[in-house]
LOLO-229548 format. One record per residue (C-alpha): z, y, x; residue in three letters; chain. Coordinates in Angstrom, 3 decimals. Layout:
       pz       py       px  aa ch
        Z        Y        X ala  A
...
//
This chain:
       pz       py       px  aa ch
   44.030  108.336   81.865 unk  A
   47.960  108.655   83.105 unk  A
   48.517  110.918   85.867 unk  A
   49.450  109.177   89.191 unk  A
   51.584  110.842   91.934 unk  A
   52.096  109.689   95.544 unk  A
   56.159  108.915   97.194 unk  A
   56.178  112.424   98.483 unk  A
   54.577  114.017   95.243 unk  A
   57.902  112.187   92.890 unk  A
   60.327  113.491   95.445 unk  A
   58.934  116.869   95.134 unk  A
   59.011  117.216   91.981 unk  A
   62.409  115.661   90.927 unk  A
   64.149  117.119   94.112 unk  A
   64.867  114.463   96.442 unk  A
   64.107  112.713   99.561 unk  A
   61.065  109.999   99.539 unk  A
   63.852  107.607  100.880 unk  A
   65.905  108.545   97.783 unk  A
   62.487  107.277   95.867 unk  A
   62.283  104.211   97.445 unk  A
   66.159  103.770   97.075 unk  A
   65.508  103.765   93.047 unk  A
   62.994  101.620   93.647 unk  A
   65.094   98.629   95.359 unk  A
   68.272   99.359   92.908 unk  A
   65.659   99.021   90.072 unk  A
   66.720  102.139   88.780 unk  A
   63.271  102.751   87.534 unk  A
   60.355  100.995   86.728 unk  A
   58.605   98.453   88.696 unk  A
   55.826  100.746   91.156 unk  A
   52.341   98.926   91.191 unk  A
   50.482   99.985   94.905 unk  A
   47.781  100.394   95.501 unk  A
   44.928   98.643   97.838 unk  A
   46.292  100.228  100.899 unk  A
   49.408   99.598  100.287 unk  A
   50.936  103.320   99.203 unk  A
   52.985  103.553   95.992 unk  A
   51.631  104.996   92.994 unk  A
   53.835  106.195   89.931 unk  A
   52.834  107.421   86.427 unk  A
   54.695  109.928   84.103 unk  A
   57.282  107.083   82.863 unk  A
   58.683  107.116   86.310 unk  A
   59.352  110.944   86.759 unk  A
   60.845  110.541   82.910 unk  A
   62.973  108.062   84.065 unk  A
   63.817  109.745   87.872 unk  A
   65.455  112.410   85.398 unk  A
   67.425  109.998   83.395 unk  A
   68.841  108.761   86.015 unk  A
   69.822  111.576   87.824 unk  A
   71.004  113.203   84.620 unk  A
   73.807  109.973   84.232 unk  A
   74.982  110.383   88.042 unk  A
   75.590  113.778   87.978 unk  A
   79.247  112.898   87.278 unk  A
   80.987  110.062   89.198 unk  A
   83.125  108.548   86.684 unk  A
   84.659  105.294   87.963 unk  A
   87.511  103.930   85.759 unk  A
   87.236  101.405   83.203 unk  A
   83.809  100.242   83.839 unk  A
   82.269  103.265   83.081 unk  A
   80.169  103.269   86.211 unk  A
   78.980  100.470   85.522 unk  A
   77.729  101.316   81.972 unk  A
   75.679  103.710   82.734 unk  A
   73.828  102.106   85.593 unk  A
   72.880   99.409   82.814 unk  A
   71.728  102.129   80.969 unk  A
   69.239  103.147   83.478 unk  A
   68.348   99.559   84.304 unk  A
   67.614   99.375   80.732 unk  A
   65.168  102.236   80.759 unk  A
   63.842  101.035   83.607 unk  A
   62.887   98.155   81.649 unk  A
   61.050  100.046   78.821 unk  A
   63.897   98.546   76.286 unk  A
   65.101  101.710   75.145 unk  A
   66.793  100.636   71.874 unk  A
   69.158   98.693   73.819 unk  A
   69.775  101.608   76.171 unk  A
   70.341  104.251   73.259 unk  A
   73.019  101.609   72.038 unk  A
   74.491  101.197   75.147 unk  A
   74.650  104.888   75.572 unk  A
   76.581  104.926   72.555 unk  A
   79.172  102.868   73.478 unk  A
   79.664  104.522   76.907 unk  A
   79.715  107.783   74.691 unk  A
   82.739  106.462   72.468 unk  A
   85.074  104.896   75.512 unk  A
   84.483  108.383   77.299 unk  A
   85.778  110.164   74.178 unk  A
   89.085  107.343   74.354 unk  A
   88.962  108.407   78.038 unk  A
   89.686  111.722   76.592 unk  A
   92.372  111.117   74.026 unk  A
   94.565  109.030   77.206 unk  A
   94.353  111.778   79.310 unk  A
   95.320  114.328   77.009 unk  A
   98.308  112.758   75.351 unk  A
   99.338  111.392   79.177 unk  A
   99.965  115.513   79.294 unk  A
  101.738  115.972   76.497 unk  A
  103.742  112.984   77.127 unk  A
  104.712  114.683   80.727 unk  A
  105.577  117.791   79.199 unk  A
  107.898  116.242   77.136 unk  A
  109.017  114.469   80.342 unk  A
  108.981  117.309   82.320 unk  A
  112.201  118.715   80.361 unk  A
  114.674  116.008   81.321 unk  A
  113.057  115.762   84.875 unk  A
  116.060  117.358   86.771 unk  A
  118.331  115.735   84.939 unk  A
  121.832  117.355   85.612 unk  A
  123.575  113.435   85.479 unk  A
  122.919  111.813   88.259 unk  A
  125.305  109.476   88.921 unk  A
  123.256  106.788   87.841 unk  A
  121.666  105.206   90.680 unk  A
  118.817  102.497   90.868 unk  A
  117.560  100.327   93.609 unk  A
  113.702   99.975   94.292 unk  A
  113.645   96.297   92.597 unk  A
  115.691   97.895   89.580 unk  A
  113.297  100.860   89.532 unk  A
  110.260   98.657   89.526 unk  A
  112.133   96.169   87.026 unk  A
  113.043   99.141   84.754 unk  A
  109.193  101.555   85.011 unk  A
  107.576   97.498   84.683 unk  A
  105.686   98.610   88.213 unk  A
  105.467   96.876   91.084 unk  A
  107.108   97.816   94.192 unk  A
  104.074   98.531   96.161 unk  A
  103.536  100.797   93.977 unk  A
  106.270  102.593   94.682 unk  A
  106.152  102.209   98.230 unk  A
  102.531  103.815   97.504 unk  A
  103.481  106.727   95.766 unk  A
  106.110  107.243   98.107 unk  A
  103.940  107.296  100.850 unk  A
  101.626  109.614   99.277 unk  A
  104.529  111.974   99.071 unk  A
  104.536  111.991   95.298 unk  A
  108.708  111.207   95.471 unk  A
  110.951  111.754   98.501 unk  A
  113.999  108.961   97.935 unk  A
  117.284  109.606   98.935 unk  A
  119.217  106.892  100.937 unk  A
  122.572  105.973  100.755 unk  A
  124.680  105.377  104.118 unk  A
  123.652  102.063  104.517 unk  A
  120.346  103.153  104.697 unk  A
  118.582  101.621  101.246 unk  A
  116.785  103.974   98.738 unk  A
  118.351  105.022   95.808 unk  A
  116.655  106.413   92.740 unk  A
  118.699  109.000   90.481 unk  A
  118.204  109.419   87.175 unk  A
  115.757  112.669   88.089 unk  A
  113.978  110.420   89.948 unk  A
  112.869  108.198   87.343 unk  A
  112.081  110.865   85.216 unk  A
  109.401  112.035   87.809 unk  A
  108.452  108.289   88.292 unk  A
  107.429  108.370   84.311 unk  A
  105.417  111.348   84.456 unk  A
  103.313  110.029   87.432 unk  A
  103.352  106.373   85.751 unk  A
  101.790  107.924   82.374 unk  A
   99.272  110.283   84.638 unk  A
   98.308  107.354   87.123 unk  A
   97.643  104.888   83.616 unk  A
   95.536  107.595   82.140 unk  A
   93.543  107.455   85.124 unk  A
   94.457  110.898   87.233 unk  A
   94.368  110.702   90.870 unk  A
   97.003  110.433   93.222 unk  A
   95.983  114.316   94.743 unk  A
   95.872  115.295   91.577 unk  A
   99.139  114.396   90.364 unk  A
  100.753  115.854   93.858 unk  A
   99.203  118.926   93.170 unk  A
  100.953  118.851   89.666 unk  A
  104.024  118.168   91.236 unk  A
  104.013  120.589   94.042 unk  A
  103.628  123.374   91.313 unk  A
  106.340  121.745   89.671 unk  A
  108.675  122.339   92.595 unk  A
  107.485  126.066   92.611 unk  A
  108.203  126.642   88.953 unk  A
  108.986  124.697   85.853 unk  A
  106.826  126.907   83.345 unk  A
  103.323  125.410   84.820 unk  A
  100.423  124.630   82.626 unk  A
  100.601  121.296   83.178 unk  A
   96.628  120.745   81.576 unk  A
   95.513  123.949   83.384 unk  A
   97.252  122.864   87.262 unk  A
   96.579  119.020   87.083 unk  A
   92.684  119.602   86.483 unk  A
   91.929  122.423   88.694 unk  A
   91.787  121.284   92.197 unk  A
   92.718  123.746   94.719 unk  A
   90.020  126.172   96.589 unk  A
   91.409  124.844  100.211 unk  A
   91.036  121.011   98.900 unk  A
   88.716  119.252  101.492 unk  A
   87.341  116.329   99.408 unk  A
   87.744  116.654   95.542 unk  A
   86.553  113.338   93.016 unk  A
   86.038  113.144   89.674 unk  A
   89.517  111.969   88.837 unk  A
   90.691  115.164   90.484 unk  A
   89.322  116.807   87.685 unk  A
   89.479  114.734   85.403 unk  A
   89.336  116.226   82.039 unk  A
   86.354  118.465   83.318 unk  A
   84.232  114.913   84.871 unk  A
   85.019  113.498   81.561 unk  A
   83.792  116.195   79.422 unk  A
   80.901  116.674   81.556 unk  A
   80.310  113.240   81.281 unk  A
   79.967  113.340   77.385 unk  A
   77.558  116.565   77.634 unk  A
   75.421  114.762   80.659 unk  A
   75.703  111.283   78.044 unk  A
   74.217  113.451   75.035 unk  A
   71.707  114.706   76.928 unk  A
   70.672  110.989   77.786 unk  A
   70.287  110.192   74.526 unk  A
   67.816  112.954   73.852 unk  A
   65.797  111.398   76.898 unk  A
   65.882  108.059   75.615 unk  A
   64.625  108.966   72.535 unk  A
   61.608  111.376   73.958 unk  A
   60.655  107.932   76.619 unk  A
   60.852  105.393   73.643 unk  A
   58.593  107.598   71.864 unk  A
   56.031  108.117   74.276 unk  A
   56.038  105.271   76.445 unk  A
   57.185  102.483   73.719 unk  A
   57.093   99.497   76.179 unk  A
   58.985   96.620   75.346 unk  A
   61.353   98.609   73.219 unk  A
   63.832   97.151   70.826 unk  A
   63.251   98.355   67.369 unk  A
//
């Protein structure tokens, strides 16, 4: 006979609040709970297998690209008892992490390579924000955006319009290659506030180590570690799946 456990029993042993149980429950992040007479909840050993899974795959928040949302579907598949499906789906989550990777590495080396003709010694070329935009194919919120976050400070001509330089658009590539590999704005303004400090920075090292004093730090803050982490936490999925399809079987796709 399968063991049963009570609301408060699950949240003791997995390490949560009963609300967080119940929350599971409605998000149908695990399996449906039968109840009993009176009305109290009663899970089995499937649904502290798959409490772990799914606290396993949010340990790391990673957002971009639709990987959220992949691994939710992966617990909502185990949830379902179709394991198969989730092992495959795993997999492909597991392979657009590891592309994750390869962007935000070579967006590094491409800045580094940037990072030599940033303060360019010619500047008497001079572009407007519409020709900057035009020229970095961004819009011009975006610039007004990046500005704002103090990740450029334009100069102004007499007249009072913003001018870029040539060193300016240097720095506007680096941040355009780091924002399209998916680093975060703090992130980046850390990178470039070491920048101003000192040209020799470790440009992997700074960009993914968020600062000590840094209130509120997100996965794209760090995002070479979240990603990383992300394949270990993905790996270790797998090896769950694999243990639940075995034991519980239900509805699984062979």
């Amino acid at each position: 006979m399968d063991k049963i456990y009570k609301t408060s029993e699950v949240a003791k042993k997995i390490g949560v609040h009963s609300n967080t149980v119940r929350l599971y429950e409605d998000l149908e992040l695990i399996p449906k709970v039968n109840r009993l007479a009176n009305g109290y909840r009663v899970f089995n050993d499937y649904h502290i297998e798959q409490f772990k899974l799914a606290r396993t795959a949010f340990k790391v928040e990673v957002l971009q690209n639709g990987l959220r949302k992949k691994i939710i579907n992966v617990v909502k598949l185990s949830a379902k008892g179709q394991f198969q499906e989730a092992i495959n789906c795993t997999n492909d989550y597991i392979n657009q992490i590891k592309q994750e990777q390869k962007n935000a590495e070579e967006a590094i080396e491409i800045s580094k390579k940037l990072l030599v003709g940033m303060d360019a010694k010619d500047n008497s070329i001079f572009f407007t924000r519409k020709e900057t935009s035009g020229y970095l194919q961004i819009t011009m919120d975006t610039l007004r955006n990046w500005e704002m976050n103090g990740l450029l400070n334009v100069k102004r001509r007499q007249n009072g319009y913003r001018v870029y330089t040539e060193s300016d658009i240097n720095r506007l590539k680096i941040i355009r290659t780091l924002r399209c590999a998916n680093y975060s704005l703090s992130a980046i303004l850390r990178m470039i506030n070491a920048m101003s400090e000192s040209k020799e920075i470790d440009i992997r090292e700074v960009i993914n180590k968020p600062k000590e004093n840094e209130d509120i730090v997100t996965a794209c803050d760090k995002l070479i570690t979240s990603l990383n982490d992300a394949e270990k936490n993905a790996n270790i999925i797998l090896g769950q799946l694999e243990a639940m399809k075995n034991q519980f079987n239900i509805n699984s796709t062979l």
